[in-house]
Every structure is written in C-alpha cells, then in structure tokens.
PDB file as gemmi writes it, atoms N, CA and C in Angstrom:
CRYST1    1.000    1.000    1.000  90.00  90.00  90.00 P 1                      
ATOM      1  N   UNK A   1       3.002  15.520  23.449  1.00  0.00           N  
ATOM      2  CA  UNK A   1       2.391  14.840  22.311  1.00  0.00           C  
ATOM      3  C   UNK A   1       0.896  14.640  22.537  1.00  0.00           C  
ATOM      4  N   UNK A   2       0.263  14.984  21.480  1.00  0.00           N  
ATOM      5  CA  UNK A   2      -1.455  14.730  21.329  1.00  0.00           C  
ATOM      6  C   UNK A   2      -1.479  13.464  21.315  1.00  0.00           C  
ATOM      7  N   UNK A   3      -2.694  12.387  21.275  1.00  0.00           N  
ATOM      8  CA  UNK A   3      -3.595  11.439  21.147  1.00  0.00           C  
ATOM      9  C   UNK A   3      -3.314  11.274  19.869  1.00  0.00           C  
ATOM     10  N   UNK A   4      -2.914   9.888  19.543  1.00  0.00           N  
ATOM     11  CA  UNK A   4      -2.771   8.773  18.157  1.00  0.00           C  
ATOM     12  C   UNK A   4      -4.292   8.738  17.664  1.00  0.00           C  
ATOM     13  N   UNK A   5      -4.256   8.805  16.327  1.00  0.00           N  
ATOM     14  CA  UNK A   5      -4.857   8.746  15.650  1.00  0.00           C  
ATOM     15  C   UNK A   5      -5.289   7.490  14.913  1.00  0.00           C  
ATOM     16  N   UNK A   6      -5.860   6.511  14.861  1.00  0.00           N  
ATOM     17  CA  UNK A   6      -5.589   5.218  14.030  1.00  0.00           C  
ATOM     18  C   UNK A   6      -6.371   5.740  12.766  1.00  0.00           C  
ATOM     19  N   UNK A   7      -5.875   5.581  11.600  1.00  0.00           N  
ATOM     20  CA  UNK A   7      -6.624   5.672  10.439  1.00  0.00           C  
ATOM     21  C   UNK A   7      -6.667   4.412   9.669  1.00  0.00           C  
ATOM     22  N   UNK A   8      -7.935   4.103   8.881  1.00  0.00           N  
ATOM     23  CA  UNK A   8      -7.993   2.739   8.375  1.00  0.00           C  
ATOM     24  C   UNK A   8      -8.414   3.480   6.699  1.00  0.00           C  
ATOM     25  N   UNK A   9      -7.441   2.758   5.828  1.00  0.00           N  
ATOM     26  CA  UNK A   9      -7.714   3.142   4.460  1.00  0.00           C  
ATOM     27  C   UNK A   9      -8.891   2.864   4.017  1.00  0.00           C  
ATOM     28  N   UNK A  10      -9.428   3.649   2.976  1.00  0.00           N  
ATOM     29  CA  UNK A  10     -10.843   3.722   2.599  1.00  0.00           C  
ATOM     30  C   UNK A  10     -11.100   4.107   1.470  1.00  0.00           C  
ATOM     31  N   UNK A  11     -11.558   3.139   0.625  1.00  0.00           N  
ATOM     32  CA  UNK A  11     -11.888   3.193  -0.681  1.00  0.00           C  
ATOM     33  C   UNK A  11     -12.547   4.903  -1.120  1.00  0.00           C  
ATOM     34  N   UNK A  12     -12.125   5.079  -2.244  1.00  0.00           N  
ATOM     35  CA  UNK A  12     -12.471   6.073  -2.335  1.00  0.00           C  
ATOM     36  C   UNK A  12     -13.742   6.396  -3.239  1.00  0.00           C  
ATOM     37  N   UNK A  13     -14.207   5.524  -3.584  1.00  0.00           N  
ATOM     38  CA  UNK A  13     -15.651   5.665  -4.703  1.00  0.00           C  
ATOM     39  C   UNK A  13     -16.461   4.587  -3.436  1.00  0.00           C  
ATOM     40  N   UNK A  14     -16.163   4.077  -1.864  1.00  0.00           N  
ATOM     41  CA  UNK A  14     -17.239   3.376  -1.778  1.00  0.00           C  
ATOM     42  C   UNK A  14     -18.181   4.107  -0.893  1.00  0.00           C  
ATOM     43  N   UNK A  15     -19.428   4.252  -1.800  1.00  0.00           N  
ATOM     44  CA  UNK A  15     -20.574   5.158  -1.381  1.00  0.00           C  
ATOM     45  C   UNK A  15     -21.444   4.320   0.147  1.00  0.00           C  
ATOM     46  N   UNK A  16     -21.569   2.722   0.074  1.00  0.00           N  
ATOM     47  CA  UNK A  16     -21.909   2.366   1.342  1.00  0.00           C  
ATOM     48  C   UNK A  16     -20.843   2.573   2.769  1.00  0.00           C  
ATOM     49  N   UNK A  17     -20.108   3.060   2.711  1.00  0.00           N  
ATOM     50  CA  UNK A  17     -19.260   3.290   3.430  1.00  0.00           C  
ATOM     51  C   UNK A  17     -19.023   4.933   3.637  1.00  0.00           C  
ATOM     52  N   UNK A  18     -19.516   5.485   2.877  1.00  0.00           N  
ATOM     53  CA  UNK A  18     -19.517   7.069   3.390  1.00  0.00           C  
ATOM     54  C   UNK A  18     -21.130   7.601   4.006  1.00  0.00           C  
ATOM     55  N   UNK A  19     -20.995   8.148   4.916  1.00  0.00           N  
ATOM     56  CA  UNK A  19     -22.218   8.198   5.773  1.00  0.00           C  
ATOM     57  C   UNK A  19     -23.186   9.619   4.948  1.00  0.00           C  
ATOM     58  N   UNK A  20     -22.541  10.192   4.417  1.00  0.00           N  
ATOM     59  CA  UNK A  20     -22.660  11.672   4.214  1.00  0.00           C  
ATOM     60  C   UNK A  20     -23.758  11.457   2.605  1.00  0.00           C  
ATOM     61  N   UNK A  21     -23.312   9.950   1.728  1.00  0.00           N  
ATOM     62  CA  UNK A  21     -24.363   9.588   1.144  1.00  0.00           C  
ATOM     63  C   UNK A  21     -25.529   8.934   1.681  1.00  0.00           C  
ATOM     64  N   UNK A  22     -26.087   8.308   2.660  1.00  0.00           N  
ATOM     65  CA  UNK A  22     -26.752   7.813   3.061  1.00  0.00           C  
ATOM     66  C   UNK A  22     -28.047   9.161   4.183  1.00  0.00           C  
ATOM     67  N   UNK A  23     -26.955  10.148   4.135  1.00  0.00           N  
ATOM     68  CA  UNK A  23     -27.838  11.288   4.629  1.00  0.00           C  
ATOM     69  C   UNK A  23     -28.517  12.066   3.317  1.00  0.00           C  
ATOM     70  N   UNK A  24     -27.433  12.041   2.065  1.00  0.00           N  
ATOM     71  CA  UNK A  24     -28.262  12.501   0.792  1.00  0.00           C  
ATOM     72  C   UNK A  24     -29.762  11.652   0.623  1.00  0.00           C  
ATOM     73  N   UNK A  25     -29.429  10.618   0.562  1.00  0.00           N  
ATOM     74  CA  UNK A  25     -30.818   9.136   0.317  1.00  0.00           C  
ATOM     75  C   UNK A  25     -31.783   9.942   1.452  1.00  0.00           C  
ATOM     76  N   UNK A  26     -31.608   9.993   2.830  1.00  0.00           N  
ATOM     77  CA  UNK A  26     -32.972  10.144   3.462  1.00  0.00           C  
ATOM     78  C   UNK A  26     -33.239  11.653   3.271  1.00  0.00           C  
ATOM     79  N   UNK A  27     -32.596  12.940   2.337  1.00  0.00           N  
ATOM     80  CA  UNK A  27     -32.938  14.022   2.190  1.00  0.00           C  
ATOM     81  C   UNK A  27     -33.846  13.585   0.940  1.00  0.00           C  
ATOM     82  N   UNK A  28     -33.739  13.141  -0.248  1.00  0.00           N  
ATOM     83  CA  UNK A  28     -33.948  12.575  -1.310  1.00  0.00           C  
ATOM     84  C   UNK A  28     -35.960  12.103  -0.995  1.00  0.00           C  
ATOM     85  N   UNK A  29     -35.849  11.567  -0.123  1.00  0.00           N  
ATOM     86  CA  UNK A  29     -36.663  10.486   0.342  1.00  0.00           C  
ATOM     87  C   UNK A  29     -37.739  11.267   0.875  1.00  0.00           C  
ATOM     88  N   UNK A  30     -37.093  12.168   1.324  1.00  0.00           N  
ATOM     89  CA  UNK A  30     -38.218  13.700   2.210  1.00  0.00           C  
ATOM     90  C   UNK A  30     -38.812  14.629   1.031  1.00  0.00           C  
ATOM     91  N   UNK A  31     -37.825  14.868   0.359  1.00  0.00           N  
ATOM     92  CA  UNK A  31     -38.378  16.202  -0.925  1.00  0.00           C  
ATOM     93  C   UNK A  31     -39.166  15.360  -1.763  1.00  0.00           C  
ATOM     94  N   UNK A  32     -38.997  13.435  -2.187  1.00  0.00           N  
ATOM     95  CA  UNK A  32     -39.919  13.358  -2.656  1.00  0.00           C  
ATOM     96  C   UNK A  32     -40.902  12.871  -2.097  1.00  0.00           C  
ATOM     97  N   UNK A  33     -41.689  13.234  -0.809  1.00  0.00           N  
ATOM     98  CA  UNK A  33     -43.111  13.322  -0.233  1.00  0.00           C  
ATOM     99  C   UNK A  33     -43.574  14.617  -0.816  1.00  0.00           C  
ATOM    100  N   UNK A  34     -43.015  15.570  -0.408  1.00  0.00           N  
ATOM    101  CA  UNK A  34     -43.641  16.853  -0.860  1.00  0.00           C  
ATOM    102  C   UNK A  34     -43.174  16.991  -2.097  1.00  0.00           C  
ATOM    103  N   UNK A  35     -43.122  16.657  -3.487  1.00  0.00           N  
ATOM    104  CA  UNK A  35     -42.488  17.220  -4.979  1.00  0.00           C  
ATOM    105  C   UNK A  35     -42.781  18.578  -5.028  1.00  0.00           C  
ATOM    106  N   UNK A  36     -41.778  19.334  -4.749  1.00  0.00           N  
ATOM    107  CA  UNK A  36     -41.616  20.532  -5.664  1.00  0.00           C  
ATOM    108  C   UNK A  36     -42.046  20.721  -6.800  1.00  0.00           C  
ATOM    109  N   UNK A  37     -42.638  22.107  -7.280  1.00  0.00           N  
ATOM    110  CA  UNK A  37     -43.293  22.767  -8.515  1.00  0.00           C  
ATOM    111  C   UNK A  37     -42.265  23.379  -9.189  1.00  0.00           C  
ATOM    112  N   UNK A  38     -41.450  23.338  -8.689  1.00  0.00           N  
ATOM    113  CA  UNK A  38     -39.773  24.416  -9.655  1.00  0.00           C  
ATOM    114  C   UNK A  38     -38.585  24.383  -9.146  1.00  0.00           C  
ATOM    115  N   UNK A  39     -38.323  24.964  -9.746  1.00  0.00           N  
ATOM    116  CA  UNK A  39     -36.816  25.395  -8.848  1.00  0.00           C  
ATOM    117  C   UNK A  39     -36.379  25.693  -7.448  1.00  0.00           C  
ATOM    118  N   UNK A  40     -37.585  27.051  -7.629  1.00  0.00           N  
ATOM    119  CA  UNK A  40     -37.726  27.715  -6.330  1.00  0.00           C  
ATOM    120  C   UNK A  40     -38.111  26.942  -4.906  1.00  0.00           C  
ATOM    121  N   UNK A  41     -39.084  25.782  -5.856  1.00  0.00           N  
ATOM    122  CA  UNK A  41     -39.508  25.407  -4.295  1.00  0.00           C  
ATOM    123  C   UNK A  41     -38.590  24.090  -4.017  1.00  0.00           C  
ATOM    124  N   UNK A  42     -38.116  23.459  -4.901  1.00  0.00           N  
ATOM    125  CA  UNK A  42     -37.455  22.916  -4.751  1.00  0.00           C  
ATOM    126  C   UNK A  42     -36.134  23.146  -3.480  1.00  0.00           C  
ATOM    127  N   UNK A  43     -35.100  24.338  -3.831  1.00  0.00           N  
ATOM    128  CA  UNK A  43     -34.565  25.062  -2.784  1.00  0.00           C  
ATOM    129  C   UNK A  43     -35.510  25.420  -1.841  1.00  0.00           C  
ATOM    130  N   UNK A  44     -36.192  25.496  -1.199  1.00  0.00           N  
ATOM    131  CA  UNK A  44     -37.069  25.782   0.418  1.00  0.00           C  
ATOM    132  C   UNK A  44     -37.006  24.416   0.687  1.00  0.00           C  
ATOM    133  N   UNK A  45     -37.544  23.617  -0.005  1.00  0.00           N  
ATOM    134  CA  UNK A  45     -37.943  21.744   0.812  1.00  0.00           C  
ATOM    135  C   UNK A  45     -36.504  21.449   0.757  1.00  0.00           C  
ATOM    136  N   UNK A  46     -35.261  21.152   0.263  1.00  0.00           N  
ATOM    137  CA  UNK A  46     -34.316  21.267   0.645  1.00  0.00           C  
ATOM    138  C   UNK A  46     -33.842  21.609   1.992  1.00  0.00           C  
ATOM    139  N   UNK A  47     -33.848  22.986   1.884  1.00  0.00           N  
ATOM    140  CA  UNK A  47     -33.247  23.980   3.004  1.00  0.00           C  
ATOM    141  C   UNK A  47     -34.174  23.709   4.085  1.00  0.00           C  
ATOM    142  N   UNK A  48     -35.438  22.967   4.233  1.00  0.00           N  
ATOM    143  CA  UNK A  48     -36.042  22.770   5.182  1.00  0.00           C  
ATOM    144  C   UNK A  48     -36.109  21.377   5.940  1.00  0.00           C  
ATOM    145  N   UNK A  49     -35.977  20.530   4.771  1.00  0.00           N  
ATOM    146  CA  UNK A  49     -35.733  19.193   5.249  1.00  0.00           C  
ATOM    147  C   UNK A  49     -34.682  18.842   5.655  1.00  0.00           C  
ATOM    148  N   UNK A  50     -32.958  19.861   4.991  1.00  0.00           N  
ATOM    149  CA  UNK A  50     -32.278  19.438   5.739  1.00  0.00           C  
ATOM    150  C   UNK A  50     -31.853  20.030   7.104  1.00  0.00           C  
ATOM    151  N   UNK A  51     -32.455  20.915   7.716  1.00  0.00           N  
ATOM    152  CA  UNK A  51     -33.025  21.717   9.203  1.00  0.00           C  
ATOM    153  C   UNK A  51     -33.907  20.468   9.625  1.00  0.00           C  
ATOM    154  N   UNK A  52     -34.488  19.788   9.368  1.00  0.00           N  
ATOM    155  CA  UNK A  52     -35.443  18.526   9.956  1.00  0.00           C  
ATOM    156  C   UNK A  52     -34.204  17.287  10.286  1.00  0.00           C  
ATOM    157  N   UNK A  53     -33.609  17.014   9.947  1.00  0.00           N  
ATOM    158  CA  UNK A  53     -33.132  15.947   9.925  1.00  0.00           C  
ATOM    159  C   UNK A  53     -32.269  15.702  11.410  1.00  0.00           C  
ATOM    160  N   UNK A  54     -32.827  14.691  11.737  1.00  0.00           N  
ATOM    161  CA  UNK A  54     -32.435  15.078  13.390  1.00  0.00           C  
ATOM    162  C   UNK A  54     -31.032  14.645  13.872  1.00  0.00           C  
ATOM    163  N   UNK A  55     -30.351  15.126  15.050  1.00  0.00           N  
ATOM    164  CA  UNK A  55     -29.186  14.437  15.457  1.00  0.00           C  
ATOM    165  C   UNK A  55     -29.388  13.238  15.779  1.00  0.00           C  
ATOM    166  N   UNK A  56     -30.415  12.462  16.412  1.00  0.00           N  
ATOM    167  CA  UNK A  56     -30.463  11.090  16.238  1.00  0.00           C  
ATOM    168  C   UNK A  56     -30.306   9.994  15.332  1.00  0.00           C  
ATOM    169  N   UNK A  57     -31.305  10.326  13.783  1.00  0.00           N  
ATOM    170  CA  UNK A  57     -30.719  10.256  13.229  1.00  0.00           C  
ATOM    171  C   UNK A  57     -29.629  10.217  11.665  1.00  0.00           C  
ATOM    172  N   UNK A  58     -28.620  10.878  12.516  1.00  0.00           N  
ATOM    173  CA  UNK A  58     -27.165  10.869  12.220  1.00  0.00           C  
ATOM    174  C   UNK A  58     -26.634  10.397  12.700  1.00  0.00           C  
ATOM    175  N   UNK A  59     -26.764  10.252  14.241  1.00  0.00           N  
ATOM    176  CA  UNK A  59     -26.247   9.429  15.099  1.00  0.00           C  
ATOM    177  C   UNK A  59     -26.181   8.240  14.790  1.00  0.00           C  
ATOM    178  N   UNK A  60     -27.627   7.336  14.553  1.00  0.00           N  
ATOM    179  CA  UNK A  60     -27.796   6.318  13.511  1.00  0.00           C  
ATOM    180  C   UNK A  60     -26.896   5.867  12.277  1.00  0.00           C  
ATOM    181  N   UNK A  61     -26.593   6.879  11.925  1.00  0.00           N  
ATOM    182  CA  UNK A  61     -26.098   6.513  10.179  1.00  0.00           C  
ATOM    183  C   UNK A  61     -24.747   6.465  10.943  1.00  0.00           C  
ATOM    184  N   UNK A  62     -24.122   7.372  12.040  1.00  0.00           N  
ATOM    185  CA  UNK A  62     -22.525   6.743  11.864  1.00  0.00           C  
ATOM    186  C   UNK A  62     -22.583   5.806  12.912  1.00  0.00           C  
ATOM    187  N   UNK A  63     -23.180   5.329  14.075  1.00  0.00           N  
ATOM    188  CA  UNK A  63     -23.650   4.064  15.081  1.00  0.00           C  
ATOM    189  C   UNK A  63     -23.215   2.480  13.732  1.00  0.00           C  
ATOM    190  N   UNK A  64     -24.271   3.186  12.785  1.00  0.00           N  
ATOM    191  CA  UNK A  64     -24.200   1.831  11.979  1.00  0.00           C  
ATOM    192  C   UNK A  64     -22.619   1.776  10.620  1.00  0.00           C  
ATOM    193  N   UNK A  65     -21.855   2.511  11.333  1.00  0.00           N  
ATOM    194  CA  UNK A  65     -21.019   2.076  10.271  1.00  0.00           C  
ATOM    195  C   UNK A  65     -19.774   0.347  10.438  1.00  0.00           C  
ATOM    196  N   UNK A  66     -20.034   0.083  11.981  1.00  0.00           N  
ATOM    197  CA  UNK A  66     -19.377  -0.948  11.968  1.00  0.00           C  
ATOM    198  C   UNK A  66     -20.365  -2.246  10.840  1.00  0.00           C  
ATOM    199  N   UNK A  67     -21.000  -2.216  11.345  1.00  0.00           N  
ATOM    200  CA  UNK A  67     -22.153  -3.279  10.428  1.00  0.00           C  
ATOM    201  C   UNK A  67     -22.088  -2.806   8.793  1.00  0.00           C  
ATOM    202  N   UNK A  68     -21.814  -1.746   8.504  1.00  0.00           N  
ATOM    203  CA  UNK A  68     -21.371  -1.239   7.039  1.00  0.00           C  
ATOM    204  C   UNK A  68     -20.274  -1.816   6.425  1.00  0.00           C  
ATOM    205  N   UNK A  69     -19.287  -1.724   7.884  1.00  0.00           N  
ATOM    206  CA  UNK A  69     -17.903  -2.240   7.359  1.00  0.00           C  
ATOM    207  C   UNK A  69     -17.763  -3.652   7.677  1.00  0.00           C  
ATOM    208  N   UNK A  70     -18.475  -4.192   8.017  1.00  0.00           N  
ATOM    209  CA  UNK A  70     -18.001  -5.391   8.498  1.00  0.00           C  
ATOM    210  C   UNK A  70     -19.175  -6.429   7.171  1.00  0.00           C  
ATOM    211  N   UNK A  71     -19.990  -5.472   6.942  1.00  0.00           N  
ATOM    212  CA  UNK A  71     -21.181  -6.189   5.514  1.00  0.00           C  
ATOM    213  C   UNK A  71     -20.675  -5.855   3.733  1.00  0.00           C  
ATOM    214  N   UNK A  72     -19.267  -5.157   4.111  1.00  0.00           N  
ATOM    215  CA  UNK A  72     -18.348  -4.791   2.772  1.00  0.00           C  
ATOM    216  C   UNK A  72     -17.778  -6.122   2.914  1.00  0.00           C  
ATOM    217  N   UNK A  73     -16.693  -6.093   4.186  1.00  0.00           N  
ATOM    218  CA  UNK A  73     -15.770  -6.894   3.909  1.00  0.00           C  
ATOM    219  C   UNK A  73     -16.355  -9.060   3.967  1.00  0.00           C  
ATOM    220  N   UNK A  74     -17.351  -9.045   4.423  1.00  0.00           N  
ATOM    221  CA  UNK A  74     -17.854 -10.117   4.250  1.00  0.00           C  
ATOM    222  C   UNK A  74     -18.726 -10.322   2.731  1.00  0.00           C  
ATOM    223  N   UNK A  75     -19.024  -9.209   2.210  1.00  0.00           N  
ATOM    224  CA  UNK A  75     -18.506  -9.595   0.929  1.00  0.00           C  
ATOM    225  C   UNK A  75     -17.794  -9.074  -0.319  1.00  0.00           C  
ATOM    226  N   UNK A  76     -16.759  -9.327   0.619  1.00  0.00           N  
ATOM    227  CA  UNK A  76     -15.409  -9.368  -0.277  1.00  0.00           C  
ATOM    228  C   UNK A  76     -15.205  -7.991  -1.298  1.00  0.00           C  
ATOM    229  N   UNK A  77     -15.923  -6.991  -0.218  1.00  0.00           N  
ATOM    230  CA  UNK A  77     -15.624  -5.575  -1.613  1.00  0.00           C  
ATOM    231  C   UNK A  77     -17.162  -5.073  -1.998  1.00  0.00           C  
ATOM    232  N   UNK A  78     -17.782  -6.454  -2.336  1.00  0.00           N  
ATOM    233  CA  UNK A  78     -19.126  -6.646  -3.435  1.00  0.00           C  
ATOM    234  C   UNK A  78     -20.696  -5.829  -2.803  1.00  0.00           C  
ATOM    235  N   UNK A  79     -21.338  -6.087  -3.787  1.00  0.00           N  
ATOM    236  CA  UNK A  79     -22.692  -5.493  -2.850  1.00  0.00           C  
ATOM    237  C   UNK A  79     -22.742  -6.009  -1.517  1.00  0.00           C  
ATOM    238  N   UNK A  80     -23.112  -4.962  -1.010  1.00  0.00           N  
ATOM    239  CA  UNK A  80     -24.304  -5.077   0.281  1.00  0.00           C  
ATOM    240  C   UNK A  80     -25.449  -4.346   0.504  1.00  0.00           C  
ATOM    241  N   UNK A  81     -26.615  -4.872   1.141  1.00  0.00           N  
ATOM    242  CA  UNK A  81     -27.433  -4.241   1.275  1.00  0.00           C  
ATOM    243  C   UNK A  81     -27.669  -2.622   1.571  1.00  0.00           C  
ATOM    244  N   UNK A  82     -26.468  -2.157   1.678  1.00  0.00           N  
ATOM    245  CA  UNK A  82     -26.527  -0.367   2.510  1.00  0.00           C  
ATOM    246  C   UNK A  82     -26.120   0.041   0.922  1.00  0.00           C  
TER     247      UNK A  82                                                      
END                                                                             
C-alpha cells in the first residue's frame, strides 16, 4: 500500500483559496507595466512574463495558503483580504 492521502473539501468558486488565481493577479500586474499595442504583443508580454515569474515566488503563493485558509475560515466563508 502507497502513502494516505488526506484531502480537505474545497469550495469550488473560492478564488482566495486557489493559488493558480493569485498567480493570474501577479501576471496581470506585469503586462500592465508594459501595455501592449495589440494582440500580437499582447501574446509575447504574456509568454514572457509568464517565463519571469520565479519559483520563489510560487513558492510564496502556496507557503501562504495556511494563512489563506485559516483568514476564510475566521471569517466565516466571507471576505478576506487575499
């Protein structure tokens, strides 16, 4: 037998709690320093910023998911700052 798995249920629309949005926000955050002129360039600052984006951090964004989850459930579901 393999290694147990613990899985903890997880809302399925909650965006502070998925890490993978919070990497969209700091791609977001990069393309608009440089604004793109079109389409075209739009796809390069994309495809380049997300080649920039470092393993640290990412490391960061999932490091901080206890404080994510623990700033849901203190309030009660409701906003939090992330």
């Amino acid at each position: 037998d393999g290694p147990s798995v613990s899985v903890l249920p997880w809302p399925a629309k909650s965006t502070d709690l998925n890490p993978i949005e919070h990497v969209w926000d700091l791609l977001d955050w990069r393309v608009r320093a440089i604004p793109p002129r079109n389409v075209q360039e739009l796809a390069g600052v994309l495809v380049e910023e997300w080649g920039n984006i470092s393993q640290q951090e990412l490391a960061n964004l999932v490091q901080s998911m206890r404080r994510r989850c623990t700033a849901v459930l203190n309030a009660a579901g409701g906003h939090t700052r992330y």
